[in-house]
C-alpha positions as CSV (number, residue, x, y, z in Angstrom):
1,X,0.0,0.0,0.0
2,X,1.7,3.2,-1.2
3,X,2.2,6.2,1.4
4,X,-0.4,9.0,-0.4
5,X,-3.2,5.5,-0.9
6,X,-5.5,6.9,1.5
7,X,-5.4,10.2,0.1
8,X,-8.5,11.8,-2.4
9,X,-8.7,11.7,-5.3
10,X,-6.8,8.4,-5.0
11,X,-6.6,7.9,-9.1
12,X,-4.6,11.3,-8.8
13,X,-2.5,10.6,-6.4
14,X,-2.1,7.3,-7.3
15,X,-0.4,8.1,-10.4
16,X,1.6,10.9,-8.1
17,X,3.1,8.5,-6.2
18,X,4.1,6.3,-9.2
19,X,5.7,9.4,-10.6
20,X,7.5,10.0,-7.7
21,X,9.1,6.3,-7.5
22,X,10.6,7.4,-11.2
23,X,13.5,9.7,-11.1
24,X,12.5,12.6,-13.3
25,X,14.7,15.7,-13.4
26,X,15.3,17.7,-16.5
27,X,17.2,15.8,-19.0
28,X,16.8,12.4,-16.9
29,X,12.8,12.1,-18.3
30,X,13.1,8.8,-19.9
31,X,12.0,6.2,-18.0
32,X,8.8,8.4,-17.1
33,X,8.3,9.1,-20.7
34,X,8.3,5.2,-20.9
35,X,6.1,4.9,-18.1
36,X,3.5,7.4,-20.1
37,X,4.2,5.5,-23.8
38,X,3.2,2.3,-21.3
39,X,0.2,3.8,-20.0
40,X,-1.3,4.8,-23.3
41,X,-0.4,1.1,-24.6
42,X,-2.3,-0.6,-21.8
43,X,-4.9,1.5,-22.0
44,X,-5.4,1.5,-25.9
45,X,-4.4,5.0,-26.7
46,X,-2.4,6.3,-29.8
47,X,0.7,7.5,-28.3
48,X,3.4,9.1,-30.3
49,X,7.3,9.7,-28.9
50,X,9.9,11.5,-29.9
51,X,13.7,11.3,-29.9
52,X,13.7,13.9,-27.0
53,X,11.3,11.8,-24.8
54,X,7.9,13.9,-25.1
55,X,5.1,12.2,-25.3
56,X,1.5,12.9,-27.2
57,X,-1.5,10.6,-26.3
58,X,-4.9,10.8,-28.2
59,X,-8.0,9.3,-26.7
60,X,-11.2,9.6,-29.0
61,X,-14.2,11.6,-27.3
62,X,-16.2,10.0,-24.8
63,X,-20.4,9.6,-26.0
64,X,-22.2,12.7,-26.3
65,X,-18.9,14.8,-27.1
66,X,-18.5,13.6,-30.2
67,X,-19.0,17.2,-31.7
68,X,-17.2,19.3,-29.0
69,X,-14.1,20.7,-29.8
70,X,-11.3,18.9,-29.1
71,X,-9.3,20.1,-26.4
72,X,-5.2,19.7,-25.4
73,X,-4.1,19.3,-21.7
74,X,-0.9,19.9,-21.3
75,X,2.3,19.3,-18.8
76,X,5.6,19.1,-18.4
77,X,7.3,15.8,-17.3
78,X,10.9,17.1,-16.1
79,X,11.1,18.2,-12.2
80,X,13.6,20.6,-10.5
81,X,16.2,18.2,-8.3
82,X,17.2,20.3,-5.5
83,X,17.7,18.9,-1.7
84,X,19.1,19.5,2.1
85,X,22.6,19.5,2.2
86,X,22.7,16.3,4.1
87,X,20.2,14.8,2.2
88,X,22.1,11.1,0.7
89,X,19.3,10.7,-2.9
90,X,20.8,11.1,-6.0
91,X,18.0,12.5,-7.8
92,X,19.1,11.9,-11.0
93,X,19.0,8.3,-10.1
94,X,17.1,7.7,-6.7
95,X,13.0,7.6,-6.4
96,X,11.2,10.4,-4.5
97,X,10.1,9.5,-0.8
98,X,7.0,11.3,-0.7
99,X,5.5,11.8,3.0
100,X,1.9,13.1,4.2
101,X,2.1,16.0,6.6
102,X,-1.0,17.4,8.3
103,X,-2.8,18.6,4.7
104,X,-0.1,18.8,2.3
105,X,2.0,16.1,0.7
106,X,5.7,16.8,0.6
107,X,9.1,14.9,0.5
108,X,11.8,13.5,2.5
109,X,14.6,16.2,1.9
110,X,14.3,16.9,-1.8
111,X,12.0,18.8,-4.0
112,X,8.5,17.1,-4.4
113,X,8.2,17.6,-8.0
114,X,4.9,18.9,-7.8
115,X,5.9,20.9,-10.6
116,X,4.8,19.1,-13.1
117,X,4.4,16.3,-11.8
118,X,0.8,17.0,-10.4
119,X,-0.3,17.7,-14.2
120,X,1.2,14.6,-15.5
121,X,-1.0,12.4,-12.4
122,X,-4.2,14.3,-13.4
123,X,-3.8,13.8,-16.8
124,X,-3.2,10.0,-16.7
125,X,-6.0,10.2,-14.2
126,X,-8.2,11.4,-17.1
127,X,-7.5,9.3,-19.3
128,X,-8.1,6.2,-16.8
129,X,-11.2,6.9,-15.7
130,X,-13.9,5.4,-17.5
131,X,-16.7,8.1,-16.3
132,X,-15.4,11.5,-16.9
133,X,-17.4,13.2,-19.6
134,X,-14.7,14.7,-22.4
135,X,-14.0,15.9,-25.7
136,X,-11.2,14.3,-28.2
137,X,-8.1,14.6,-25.9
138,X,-4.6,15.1,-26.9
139,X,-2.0,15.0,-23.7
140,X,1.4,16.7,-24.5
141,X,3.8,15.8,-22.2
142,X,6.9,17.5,-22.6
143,X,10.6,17.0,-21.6
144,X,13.1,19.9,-20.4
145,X,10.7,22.5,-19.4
146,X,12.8,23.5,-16.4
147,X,15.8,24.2,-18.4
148,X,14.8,26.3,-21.2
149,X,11.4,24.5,-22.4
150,X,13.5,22.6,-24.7
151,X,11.3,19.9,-25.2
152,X,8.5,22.6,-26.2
153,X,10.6,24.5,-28.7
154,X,11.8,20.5,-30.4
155,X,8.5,18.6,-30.3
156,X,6.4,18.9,-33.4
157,X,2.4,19.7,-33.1
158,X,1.8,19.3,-36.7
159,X,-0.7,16.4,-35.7
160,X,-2.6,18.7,-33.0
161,X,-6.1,18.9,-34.1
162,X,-7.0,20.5,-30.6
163,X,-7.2,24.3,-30.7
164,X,-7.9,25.0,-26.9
165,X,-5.1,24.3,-25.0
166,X,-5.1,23.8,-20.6
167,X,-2.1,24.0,-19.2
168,X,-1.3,22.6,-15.7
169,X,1.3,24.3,-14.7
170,X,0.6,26.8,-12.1
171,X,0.8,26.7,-8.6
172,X,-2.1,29.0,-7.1
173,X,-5.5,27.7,-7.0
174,X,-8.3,30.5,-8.1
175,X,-5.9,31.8,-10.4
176,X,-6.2,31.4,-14.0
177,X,-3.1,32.3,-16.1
178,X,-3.6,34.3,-19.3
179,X,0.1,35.7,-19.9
180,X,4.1,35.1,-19.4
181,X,7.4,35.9,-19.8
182,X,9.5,34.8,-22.8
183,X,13.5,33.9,-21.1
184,X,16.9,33.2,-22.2
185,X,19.8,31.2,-20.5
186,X,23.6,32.9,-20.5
187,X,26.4,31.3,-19.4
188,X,29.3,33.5,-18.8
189,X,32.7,31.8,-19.2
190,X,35.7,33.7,-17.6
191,X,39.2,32.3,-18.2
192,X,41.4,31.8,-15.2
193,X,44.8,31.1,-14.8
194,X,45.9,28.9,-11.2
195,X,49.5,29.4,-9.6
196,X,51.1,27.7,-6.3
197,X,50.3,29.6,-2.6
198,X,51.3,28.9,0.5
199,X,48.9,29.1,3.6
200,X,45.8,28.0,5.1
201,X,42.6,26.7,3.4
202,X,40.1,28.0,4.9
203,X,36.4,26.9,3.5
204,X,33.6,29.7,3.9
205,X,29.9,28.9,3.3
206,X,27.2,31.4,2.5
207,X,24.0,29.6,4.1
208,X,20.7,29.3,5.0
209,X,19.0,31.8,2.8
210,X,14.9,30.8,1.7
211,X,16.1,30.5,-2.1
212,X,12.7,30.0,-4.0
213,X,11.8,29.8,-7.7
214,X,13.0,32.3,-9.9
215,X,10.2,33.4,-12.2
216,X,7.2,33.6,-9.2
217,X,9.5,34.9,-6.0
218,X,11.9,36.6,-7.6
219,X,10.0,40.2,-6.6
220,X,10.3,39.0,-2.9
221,X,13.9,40.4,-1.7
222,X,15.4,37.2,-1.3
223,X,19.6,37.3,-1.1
224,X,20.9,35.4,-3.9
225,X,23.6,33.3,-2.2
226,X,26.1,33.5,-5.3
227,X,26.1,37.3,-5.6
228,X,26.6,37.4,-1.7
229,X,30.2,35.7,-2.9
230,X,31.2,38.9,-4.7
231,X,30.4,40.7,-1.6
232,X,32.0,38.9,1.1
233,X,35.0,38.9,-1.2
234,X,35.1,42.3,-1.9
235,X,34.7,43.0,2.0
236,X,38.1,40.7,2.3
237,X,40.0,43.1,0.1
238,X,38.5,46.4,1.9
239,X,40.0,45.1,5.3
240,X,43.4,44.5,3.7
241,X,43.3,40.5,4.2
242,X,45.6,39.2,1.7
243,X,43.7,35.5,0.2
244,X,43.7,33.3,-2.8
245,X,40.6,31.9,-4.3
246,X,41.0,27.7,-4.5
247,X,37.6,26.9,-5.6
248,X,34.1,28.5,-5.5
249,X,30.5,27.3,-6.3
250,X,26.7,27.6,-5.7
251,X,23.4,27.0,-6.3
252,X,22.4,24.0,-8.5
253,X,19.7,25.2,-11.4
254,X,19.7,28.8,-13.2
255,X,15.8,28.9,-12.5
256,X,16.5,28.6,-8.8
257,X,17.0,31.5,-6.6
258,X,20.6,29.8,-4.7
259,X,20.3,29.7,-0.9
260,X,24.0,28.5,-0.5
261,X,27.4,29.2,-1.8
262,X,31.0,28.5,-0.7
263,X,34.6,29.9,-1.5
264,X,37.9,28.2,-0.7
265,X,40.0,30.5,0.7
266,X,44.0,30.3,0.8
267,X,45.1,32.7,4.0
268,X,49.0,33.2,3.5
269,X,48.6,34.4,7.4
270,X,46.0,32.2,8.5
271,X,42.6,33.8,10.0
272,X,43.8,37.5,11.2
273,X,42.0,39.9,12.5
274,X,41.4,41.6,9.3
275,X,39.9,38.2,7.7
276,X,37.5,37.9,11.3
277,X,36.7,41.7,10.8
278,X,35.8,41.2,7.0
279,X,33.3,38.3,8.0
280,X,32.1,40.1,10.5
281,X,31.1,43.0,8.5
282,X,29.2,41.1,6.1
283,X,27.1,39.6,8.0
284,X,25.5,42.8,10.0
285,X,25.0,43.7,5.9
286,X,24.1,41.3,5.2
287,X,21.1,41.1,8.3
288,X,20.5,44.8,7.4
289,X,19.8,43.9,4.1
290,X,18.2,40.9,3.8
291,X,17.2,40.2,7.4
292,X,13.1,40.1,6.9
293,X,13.3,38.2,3.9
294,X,16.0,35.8,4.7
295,X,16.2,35.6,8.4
296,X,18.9,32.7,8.3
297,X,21.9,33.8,6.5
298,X,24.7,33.1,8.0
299,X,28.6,33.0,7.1
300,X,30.9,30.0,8.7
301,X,34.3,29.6,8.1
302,X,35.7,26.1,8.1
303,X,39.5,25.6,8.4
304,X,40.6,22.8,6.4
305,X,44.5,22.3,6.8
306,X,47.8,24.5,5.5
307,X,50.2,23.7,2.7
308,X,50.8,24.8,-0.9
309,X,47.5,24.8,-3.5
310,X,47.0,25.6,-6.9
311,X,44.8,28.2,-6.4
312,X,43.9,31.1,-8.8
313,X,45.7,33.9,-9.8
314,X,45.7,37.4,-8.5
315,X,44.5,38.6,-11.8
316,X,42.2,35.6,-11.8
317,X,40.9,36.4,-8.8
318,X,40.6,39.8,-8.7
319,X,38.5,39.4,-12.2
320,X,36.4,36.6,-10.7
321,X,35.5,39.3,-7.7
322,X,34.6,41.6,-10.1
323,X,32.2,40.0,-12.2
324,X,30.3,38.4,-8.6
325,X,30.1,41.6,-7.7
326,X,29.2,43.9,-10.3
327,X,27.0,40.9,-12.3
328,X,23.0,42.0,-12.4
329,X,21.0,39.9,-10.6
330,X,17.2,40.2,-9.4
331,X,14.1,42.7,-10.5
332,X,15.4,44.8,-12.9
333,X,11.9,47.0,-14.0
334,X,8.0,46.2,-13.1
335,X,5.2,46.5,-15.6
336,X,4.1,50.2,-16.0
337,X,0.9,48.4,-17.3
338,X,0.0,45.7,-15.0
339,X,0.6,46.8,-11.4
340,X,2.4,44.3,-9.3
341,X,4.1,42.2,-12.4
342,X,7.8,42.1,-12.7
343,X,8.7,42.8,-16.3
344,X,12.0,41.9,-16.6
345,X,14.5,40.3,-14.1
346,X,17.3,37.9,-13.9
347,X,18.5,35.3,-11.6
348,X,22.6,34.0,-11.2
349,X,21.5,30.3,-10.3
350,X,24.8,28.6,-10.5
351,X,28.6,29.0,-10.2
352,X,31.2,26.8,-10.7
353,X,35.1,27.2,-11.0
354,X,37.5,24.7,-12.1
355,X,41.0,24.2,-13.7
356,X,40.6,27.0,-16.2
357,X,37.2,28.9,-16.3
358,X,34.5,30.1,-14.0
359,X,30.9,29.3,-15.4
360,X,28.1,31.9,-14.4
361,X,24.9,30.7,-15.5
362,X,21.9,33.0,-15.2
363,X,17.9,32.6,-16.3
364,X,16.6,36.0,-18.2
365,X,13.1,36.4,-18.0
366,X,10.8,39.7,-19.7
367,X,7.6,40.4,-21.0
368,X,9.5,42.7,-23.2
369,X,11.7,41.4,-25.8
370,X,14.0,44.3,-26.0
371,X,14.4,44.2,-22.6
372,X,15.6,41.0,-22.3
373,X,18.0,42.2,-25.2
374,X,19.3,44.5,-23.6
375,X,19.9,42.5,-20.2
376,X,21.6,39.9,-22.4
377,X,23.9,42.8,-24.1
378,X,24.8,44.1,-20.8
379,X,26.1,40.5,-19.0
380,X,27.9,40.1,-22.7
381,X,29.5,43.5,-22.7
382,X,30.5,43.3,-19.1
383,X,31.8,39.4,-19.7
384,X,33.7,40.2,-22.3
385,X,35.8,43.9,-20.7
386,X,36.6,40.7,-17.9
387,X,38.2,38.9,-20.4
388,X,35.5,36.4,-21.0
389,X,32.9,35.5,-23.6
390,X,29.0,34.1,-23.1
391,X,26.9,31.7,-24.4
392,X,23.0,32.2,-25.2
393,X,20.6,29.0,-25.1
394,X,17.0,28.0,-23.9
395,X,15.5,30.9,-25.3
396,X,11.5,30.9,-25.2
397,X,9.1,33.7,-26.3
398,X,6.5,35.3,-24.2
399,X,3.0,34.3,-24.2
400,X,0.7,37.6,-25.2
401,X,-2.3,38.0,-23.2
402,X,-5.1,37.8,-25.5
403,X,-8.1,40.7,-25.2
404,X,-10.6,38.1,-26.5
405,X,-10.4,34.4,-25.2
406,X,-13.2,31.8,-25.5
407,X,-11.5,29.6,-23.2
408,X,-10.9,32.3,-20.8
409,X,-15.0,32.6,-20.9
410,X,-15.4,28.9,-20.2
411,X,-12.8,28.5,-16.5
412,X,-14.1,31.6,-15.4
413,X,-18.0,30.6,-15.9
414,X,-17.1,26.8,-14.5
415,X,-15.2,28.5,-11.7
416,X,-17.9,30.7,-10.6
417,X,-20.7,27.8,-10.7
418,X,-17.7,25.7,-8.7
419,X,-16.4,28.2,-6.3
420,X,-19.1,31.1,-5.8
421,X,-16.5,33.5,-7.0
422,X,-14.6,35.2,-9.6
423,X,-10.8,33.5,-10.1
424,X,-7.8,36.0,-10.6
425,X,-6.8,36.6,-14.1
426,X,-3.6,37.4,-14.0
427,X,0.2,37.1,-16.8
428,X,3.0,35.9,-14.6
429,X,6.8,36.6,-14.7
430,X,7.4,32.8,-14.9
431,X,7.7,30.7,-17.9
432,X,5.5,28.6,-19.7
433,X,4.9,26.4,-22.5
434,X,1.8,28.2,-23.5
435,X,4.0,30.9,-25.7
436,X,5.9,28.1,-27.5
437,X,2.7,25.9,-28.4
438,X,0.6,29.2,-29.3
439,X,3.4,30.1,-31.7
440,X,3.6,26.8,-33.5
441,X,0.1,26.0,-33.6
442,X,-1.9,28.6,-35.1
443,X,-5.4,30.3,-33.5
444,X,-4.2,28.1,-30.4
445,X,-6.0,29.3,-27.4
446,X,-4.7,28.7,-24.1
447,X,-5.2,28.8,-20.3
448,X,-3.2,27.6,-17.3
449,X,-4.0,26.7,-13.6
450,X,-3.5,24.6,-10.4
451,X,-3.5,23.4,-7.4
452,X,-1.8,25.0,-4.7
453,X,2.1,24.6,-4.4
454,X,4.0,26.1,-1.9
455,X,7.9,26.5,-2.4
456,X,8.3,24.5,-5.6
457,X,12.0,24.3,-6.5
458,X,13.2,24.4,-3.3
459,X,12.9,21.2,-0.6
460,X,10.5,22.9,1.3
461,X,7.7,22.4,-1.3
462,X,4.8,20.8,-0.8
463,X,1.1,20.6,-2.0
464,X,-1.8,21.0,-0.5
465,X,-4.1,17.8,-0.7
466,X,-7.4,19.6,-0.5
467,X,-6.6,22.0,-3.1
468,X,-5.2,19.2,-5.3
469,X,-8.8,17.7,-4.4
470,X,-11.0,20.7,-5.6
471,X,-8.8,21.5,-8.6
472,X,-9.2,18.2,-9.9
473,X,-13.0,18.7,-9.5
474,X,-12.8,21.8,-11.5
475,X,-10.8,20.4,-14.1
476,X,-13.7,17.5,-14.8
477,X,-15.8,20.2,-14.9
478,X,-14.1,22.2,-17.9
479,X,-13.8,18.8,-19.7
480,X,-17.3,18.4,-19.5
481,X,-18.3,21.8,-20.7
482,X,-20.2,21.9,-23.7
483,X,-20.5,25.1,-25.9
């Protein structure tokens, strides 16, 4: 008997907990793909896969819908892998260990994968149930949406005959998404150059900030753990202590705020009082600064032996410091048009350093396509006066709101007979497929909703069972709607 069996609806979660027993994150998709081309096999269904691992499954209309318009649900299949630093899974490899707590389900020191994985268990929940009212269905499940919506931008729709599109991809309940940012991925490559010092290694860790997803909490005034490097560092050379950099790192995905970082220091004189002054300094800032929306940050210095190491050069280094420091990062302008949206912001989600280049990797988002131009010039431009160059992948378009939507018309009457009330119509600063699939597939219109999930991306995330419960109610509903 599986841990969530007792849980309703127990189709849903059902196939929840089956997802979660197959690792899943981005790029590492195929056995779950497998597990969908399965499904539709057992069950019947034409099923179509591609080289990349998304999967399409058709299932003809059920009596009486015959003449509806057919209608395309829609997920993604890949999962952020994050986890507690002394978490032992290897996500990449290891199975999920889902838990119930009170009324959410979340999991044993990793991300849940909620997101998508909640829209992949309702969709197979559709298409198992043998009395839910529906149109012609076409499930797209697609691979590599947390890393650029590659699988989006690859997959071909030329067999869609759907031309109303649900997305399940949103994580507030009573909200009904009508608009995104498009987003680009830059990786910064600086060259370094490594020479022998003698001194103390001394390891110092930039920790417990909240972290968070970068599209729907960047606007909340979290620290970014990686940036925090160029500070600390630049505080080091303020007090006069004389270091070398031996290796550097944080954060694990570009679309994830980082809560922790670290630097390997070399001290030629060991921890003086300028290097205890330094820390010190950084984190009053640092509490100043941050304090009410990351409560935890902390700095702790870790001595780890002396001798000689091949650490980086003071040119190196001193470029390194720069481009921490002076790097963008964050909400860079809000919509002049609709009050409360960020327009355009940017997030540095990982660093790494090894034996000749530091890697910054950032995640662009706008709802203005010059502006994320011009963000992508400016990380370019000030790349390349360090000495470096960049790299520009993953990028996505934004999905326009549309003035007219018949779709739109349909969740909000449904959600009013469901709820009593009127559901939020709002365009979020995250990404979605809905821009990439309205682009390729002409007249598409689209909507996206969901359940409640709290912290997705981050270890802390969890969903909440009743609202998983009600949404899957309201999605039957929209399925049964006839025009």
């Amino acid at each position: 008997m599986g841990v969530l069996s007792n849980l309703e609806p127990a189709s849903v979660f059902y196939y929840f907990e089956e997802i979660c027993g197959i690792p899943h994150t981005s790029h590492h998709e195929k056995a779950l793909s497998d597990y969908c081309v399965q499904f539709a096999k057992a069950h019947g269904l034409s099923c179509r896969q591609d080289e990349m691992g998304n999967v399409l499954i058709k299932a003809p209309a059920t009596p009486g819908y015959e003449k509806e318009p057919g209608l395309i649900l829609q997920g993604h299949l890949d999962m952020v892998g994050d986890k507690t630093a002394d978490c032992p899974l290897d996500l990449e490899k290891d199975a999920i260990h889902p838990v119930v707590d009170g009324g959410y389900v979340c999991a044993e020191g990793t991300t849940l994968g909620g997101d998508d994985g909640i829209a992949v268990a309702y969709a197979l929940a559709v298409l198992d149930a043998k009395d839910i009212p529906h149109p012609a269905l076409e499930v797209v499940l697609t691979v590599c949406e947390e890393v650029g919506l590659l699988g989006a931008s690859a997959m071909d729709f030329s067999d869609l005959e759907g031309r109303i599109l649900v997305n399940i991809d949103s994580e507030e309940e009573g909200v009904l998404t009508a608009g995104c940012a498009g987003g680009r991925r830059v990786e910064c490559h600086l060259p370094i150059t490594r020479a022998a010092v003698t001194g103390t290694a001394v390891k110092a860790d930039i920790a417990g900030l909240a972290g968070g997803h970068s599209g729907t909490e960047i606007h909340k005034g979290r620290a970014n753990a990686i940036a925090l490097l160029g500070r600390y560092l630049t505080l080091l050379s303020d007090h006069g202590a004389e270091y070398a950099v031996l290796t550097l790192s944080g954060g694990a995905k570009e679309n994830v705020i980082p809560k922790e970082s670290s630097v390997t220091l070399v001290l030629p004189a060991g921890i003086t009082e300028a290097v205890r002054a330094a820390g010190a300094d950084f984190t009053a800032q640092m509490k100043a600064e941050f304090g009410t929306a990351d409560p935890g940050i902390r700095l702790q210095l870790t001595e780890e032996g002396c001798g000689e190491y091949d650490a980086l050069d003071a040119n190196s280094a001193e470029r390194l410091r720069k481009a921490l420091l002076l790097m963008p990062w964050g909400v860079q302008s809000m919509s002049m048009d609709v009050p409360g949206l960020v327009e355009t912001s940017l997030n540095l989600g990982v660093a790494e350093l090894d034996d000749s280049e530091a890697i910054l990797r950032f995640s662009i988002r706008s709802s203005v396509p010059s502006a994320k131009e011009l963000l992508s010039c400016k990380l370019q431009t000030l790349t390349e006066l360090l000495g470096g160059s960049v790299r520009f992948h993953g990028d996505y378009p934004a999905w326009t709101y549309a003035r007219e939507s018949a779709l739109r018309d349909r969740c909000v009457a449904v959600y009013e007979a469901q709820y009593g009330a009127k559901p939020q119509i709002v365009a979020i600063h995250a990404g979605l497929e809905c821009g990439i699939l309205s682009g390729k597939i002409e007249g598409l219109d689209c909507i996206s909703f969901g359940p409640n999930l709290l912290h997705v991306h981050t270890p802390n995330e969890r969903a909440d069972i009743a609202s998983v419960a009600r949404v899957w109610e309201y999605l039957k509903a929209i399925l049964a709607y006839k025009e």
